[in-house]
VMD Tcl script that draws the C-alpha trace (Angstrom):
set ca {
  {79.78 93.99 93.31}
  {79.64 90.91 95.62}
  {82.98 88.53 95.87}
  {82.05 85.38 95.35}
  {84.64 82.23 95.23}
  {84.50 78.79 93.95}
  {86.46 75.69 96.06}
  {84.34 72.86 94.28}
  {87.06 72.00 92.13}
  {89.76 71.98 95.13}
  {91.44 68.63 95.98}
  {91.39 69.18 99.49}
  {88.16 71.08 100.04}
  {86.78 68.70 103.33}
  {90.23 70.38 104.97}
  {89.87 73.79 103.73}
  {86.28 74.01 104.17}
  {86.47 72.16 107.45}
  {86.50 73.55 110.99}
  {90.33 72.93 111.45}
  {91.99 76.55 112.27}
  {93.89 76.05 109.12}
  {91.06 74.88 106.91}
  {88.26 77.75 106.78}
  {89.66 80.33 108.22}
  {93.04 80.81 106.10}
  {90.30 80.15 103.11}
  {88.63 82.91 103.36}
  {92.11 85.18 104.04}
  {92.99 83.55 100.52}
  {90.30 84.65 99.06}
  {90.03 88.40 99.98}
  {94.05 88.45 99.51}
  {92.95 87.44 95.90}
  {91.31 90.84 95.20}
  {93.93 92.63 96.61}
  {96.63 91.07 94.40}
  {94.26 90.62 91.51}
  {94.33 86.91 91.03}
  {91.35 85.46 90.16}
  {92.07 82.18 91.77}
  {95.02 79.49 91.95}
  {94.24 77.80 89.34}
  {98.09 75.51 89.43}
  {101.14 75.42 91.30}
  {102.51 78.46 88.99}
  {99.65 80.35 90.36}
  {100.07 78.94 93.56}
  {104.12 80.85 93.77}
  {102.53 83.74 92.06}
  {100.06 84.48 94.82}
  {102.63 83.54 97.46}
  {105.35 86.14 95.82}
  {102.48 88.69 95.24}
  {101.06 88.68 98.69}
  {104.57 88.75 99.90}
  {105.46 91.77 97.77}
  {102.42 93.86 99.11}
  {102.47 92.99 103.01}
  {105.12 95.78 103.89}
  {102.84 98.55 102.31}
  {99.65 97.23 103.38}
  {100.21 95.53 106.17}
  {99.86 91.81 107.15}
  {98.32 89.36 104.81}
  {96.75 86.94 107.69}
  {96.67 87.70 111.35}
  {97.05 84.98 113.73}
  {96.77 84.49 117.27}
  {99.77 83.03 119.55}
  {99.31 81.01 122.16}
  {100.23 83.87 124.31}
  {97.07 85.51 123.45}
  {99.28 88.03 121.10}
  {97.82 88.45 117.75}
  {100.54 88.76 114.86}
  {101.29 88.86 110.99}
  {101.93 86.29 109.36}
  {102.89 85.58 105.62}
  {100.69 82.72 103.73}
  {102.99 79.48 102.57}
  {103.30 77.76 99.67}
  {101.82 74.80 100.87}
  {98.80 76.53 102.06}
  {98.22 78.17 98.36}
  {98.94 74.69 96.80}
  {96.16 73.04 99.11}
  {93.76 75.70 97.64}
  {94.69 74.89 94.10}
  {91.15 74.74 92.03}
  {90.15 77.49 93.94}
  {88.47 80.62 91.86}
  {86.98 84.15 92.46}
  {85.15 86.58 90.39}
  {87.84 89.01 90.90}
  {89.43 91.36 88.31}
  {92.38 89.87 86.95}
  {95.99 92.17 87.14}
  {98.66 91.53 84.87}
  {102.00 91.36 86.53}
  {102.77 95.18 85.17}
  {99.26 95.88 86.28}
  {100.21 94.64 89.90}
  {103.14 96.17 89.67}
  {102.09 99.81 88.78}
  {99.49 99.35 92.49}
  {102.30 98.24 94.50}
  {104.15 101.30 93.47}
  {100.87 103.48 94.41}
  {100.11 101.30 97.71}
  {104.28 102.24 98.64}
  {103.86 105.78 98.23}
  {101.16 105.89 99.45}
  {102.33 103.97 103.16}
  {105.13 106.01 102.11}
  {103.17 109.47 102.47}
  {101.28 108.03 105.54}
  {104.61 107.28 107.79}
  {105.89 110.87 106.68}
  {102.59 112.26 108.27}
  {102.69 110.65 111.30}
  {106.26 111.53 111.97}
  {105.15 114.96 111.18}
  {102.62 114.77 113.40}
  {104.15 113.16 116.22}
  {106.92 116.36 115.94}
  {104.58 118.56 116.60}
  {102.84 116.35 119.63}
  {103.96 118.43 122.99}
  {103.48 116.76 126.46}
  {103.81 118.62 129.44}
  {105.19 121.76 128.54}
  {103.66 125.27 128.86}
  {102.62 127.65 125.81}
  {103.59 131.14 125.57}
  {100.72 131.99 126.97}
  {100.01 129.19 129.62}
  {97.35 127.34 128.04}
  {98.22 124.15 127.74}
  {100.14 123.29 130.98}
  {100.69 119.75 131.54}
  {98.55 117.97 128.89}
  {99.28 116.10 125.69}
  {98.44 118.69 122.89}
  {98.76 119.02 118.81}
  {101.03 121.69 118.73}
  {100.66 124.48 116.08}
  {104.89 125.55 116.71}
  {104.38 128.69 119.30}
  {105.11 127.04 122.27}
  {108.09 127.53 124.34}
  {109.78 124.46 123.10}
  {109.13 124.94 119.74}
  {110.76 128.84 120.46}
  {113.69 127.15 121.81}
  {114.13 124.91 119.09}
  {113.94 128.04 116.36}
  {116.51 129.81 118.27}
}
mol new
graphics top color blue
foreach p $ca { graphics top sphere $p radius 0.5 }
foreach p [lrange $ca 0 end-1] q [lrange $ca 1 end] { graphics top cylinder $p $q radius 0.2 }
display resetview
């Protein structure tokens, strides 16, 4: 099913249509940050908080809710504001509304599930050898996944 979105009804919608790096652009983050809080648009100032609290809420699990490039070239997170929802009021999707229990039983699912990921890649990154030589030689000197028979791993059992 296609997303499609609705800023006809926006006050501001020459800005956030517009060209200006903080017009367009954050728009469209808005709108696919809709479907993944389940809001089907921001429809008043109450909705405006909500989406601002919701997208807030889900960032550590899933990451950041609108990149941004520095000055500095460096590309970075960054959490939407208030102001920028409230400019956006009148703005609607064809997205499947949550409830707030509703959003609250996938933010415990998105956790565990970053949760899980992070305990794999420790996990993984235990078993990473560099440089070291297996019990029988083969991997001298070269990054490797590890399957525990090496001679550090024998060290570390005894």
């Amino acid at each position: 099913m296609s997303l499609n979105w609705n800023a006809s009804k926006c006050a501001e919608k020459d800005f956030i249509l517009g060209e200006d790096p903080n017009g367009y652009r954050v728009t469209q983050c808005i709108i696919f940050s809709l479907m993944d809080v389940g809001m089907r648009g921001i429809l008043g100032e109450d909705d405006a908080a909500e989406f601002v609290r919701r997208t807030a809420e889900i960032a550590p699990a899933r990451g950041g809710t609108m990149m941004q490039q520095m000055r500095e070239g460096e590309i970075v997170d960054r959490p939407y504001t208030l102001e920028e929802a409230k400019l956006r009021i009148g703005l609607t999707t064809n997205v499947s509304p949550m409830t707030r229990r509703q959003f609250a039983a996938k933010l415990k699912k998105v956790a565990e599930a970053a949760q899980e990921r992070a305990a794999e890649e420790w996990a993984a990154e235990e078993l990473e050898c560099e440089g070291h030589e297996s019990l029988d030689g083969a991997h001298m000197s070269e990054t490797v996944f590890c399957d525990g028979s090496c001679r550090k791993h024998e060290r570390r059992a005894s």
